[in-house]
C-alpha positions in Angstrom: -28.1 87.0 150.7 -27.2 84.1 153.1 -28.8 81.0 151.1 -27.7 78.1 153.9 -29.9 79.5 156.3 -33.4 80.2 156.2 -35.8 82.3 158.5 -38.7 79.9 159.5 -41.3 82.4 160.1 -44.5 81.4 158.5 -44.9 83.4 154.9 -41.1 83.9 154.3 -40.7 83.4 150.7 -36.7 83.0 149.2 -37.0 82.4 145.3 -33.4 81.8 145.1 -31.2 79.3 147.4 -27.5 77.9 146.9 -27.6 74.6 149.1 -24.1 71.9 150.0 -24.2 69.1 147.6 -21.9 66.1 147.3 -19.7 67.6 144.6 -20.1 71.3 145.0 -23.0 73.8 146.0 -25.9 73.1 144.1 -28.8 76.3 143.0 -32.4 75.9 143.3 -35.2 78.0 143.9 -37.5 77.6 146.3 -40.9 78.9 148.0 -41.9 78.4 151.6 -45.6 78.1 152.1 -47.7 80.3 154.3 -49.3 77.3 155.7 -47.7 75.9 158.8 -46.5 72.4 158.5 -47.1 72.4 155.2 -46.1 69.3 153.0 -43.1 69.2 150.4 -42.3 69.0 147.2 -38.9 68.4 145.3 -39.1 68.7 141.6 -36.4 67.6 139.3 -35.3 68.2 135.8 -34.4 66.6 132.7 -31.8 65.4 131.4 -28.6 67.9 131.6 -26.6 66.8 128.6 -30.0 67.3 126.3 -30.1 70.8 128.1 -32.7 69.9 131.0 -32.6 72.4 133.5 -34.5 73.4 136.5 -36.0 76.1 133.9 -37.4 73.6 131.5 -41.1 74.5 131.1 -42.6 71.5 132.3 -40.5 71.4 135.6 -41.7 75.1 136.1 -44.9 74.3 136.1 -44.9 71.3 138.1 -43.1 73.6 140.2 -46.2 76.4 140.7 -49.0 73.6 140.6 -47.6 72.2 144.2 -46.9 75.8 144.9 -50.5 76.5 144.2 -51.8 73.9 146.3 -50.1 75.3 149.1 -47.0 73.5 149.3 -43.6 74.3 150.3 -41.7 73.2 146.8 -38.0 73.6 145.7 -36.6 72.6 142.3 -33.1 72.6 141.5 -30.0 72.8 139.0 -28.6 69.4 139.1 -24.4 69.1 139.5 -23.0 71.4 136.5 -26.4 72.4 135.5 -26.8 76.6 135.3 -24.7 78.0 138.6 -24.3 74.0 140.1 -20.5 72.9 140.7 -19.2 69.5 139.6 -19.7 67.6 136.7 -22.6 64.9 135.6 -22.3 61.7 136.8 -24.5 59.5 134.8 -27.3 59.6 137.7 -25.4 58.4 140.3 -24.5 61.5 141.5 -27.7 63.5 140.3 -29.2 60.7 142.5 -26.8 62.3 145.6 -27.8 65.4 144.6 -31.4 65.3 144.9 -31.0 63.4 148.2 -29.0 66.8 149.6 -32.2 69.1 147.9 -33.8 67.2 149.8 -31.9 67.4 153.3 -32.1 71.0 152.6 -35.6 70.8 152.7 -36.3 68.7 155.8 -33.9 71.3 157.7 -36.2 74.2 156.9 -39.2 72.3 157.2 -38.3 69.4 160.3 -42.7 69.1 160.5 -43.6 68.8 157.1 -47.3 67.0 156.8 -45.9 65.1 153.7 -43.0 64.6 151.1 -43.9 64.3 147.4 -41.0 64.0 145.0 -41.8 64.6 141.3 -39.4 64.4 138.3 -40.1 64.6 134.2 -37.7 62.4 131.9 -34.6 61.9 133.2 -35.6 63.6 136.4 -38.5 60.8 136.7 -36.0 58.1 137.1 -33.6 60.1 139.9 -36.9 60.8 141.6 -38.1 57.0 141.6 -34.5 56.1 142.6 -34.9 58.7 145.4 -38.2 57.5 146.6 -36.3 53.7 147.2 -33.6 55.2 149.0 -36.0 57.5 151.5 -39.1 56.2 153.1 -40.5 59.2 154.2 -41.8 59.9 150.7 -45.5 59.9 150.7 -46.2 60.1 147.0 -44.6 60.7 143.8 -45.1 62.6 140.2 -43.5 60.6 137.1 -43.8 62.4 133.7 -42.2 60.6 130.1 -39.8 58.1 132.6 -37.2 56.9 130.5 -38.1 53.0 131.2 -37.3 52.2 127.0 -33.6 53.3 128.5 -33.0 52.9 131.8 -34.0 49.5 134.0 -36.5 50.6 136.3 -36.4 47.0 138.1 -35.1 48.3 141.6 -38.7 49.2 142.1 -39.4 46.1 143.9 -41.3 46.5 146.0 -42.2 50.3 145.0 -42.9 51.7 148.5 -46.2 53.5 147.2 -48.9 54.5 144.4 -48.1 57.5 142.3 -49.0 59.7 138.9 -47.3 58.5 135.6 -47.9 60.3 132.4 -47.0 59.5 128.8 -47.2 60.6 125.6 -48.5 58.3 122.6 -46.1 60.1 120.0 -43.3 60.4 122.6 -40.2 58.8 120.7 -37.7 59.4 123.8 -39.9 57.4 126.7 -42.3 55.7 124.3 -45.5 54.5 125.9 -45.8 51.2 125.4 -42.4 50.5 128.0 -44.1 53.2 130.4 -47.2 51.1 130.2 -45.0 47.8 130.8 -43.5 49.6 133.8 -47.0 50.8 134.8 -48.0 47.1 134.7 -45.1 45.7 136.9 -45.8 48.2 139.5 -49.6 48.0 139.8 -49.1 43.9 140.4 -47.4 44.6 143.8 -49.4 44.7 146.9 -50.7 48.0 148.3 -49.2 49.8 145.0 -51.8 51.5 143.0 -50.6 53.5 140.1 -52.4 56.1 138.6 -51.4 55.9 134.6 -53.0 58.4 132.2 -51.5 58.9 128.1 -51.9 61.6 125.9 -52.0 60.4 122.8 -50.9 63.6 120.9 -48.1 64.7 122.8 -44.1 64.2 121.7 -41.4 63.9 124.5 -41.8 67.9 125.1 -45.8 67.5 125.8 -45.5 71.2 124.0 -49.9 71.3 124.4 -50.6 69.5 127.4 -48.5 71.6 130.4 -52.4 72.6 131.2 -53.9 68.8 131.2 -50.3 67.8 133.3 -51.0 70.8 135.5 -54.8 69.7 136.0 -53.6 65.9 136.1 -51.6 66.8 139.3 -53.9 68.8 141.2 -56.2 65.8 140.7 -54.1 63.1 141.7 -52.3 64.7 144.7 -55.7 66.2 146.4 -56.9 62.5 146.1 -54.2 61.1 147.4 -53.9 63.3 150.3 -56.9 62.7 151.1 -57.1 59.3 151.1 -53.8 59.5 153.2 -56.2 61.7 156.1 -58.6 59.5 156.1 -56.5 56.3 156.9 -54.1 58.2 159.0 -57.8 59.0 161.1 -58.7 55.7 160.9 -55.8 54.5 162.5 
């Protein structure tokens, strides 16, 4: 199956695509959406070297909720994750990689109606450092970010409002530095972050893929839609 090119007839659907990266080709799978100019989603995984794949179970179903709400959505192996080439980089080069999903993406799609990136642990913080380096983003999904272990001040300014979850018995990205973060980011102009906590789930949220599922579908139909009606309004 040729996987750098794809047929852009409305209601194509390729579950499996091997995409250029910086260090290698990178695998992914991804669905096309029957709608026409339908928005985009890029969902990224945790962290490789605690075996985050594009297959962990919250990234699969972040995955088939944008799918679900019609739109086009791709989530991916990161470099020497699964069938990936090249090695981890520490997040500089995951960062590089998910920049190149993304390429990938805007070549099938060059009249996407908008960009969502949306990442869970380690993936959350490639995904905010995405959303700094491409302003096309229109909103973002942050689940467990690391902020207890990685310095989440290049968010300044953070380009736009977005869904953060944690978890109240989450030892790895424990809540009160996500709340911190969410504090920092809600004090900048036109930034309006939508925080909700769980207070029974652990790093792996093992009961709550439903509520994170439902928490998604809330947050990005309001979003979009407050999106419409300015972009009408203009």
């Amino acid at each position: 199956m040729p996987t750098d090119a794809f047929p852009r007839s409305s209601g194509t659907y390729m579950p499996e695509v091997m995409f250029a990266g910086p260090d290698g080709r990178l695998e992914g799978r991804y669905h096309h959406s029957n709608e026409p100019n339908a928005p985009l989603a890029l969902v990224l995984h945790p962290h490789p070297l605690h075996g985050g794949t594009m297959n962990n179970r919250i990234t699969y179903a972040l995955y088939r909720t944008f799918e679900n709400m019609g739109f086009s959505v791709m989530r991916y192996n990161s470099r020497g994750v699964g069938r990936s080439q090249g090695r981890f980089d520490g997040g500089i080069g995951e960062i590089s990689d998910a920049a190149a999903a993304l390429d990938w993406m805007q070549m099938i799609n060059p009249n996407a109606s908008g960009l969502w990136i949306a990442g869970y642990s380690f993936g959350a913080f490639v995904g905010m450092q995405l959303l700094m380096r491409r302003p096309e983003i229109t909103g973002w999904i942050s689940i467990a970010p690391p902020a207890a272990h990685y310095d989440f001040g290049f968010l300044a300014p953070c380009p736009c409002g977005g869904l953060m979850i944690a978890g109240g018995k989450d030892d790895m990205a424990p809540e009160p530095a996500i709340h911190k973060l969410v504090d920092k980011l809600n004090t900048q102009k036109g930034v309006a972050v939508d925080y909700r906590v769980y207070p029974e789930a652990d790093h792996i949220f093992a009961k709550q893929a439903d509520k994170i599922t439902a928490a998604v579908e809330d947050h990005v139909t309001r979003a979009m839609g407050q999106q419409h009606m300015a972009l009408a309004a203009d």
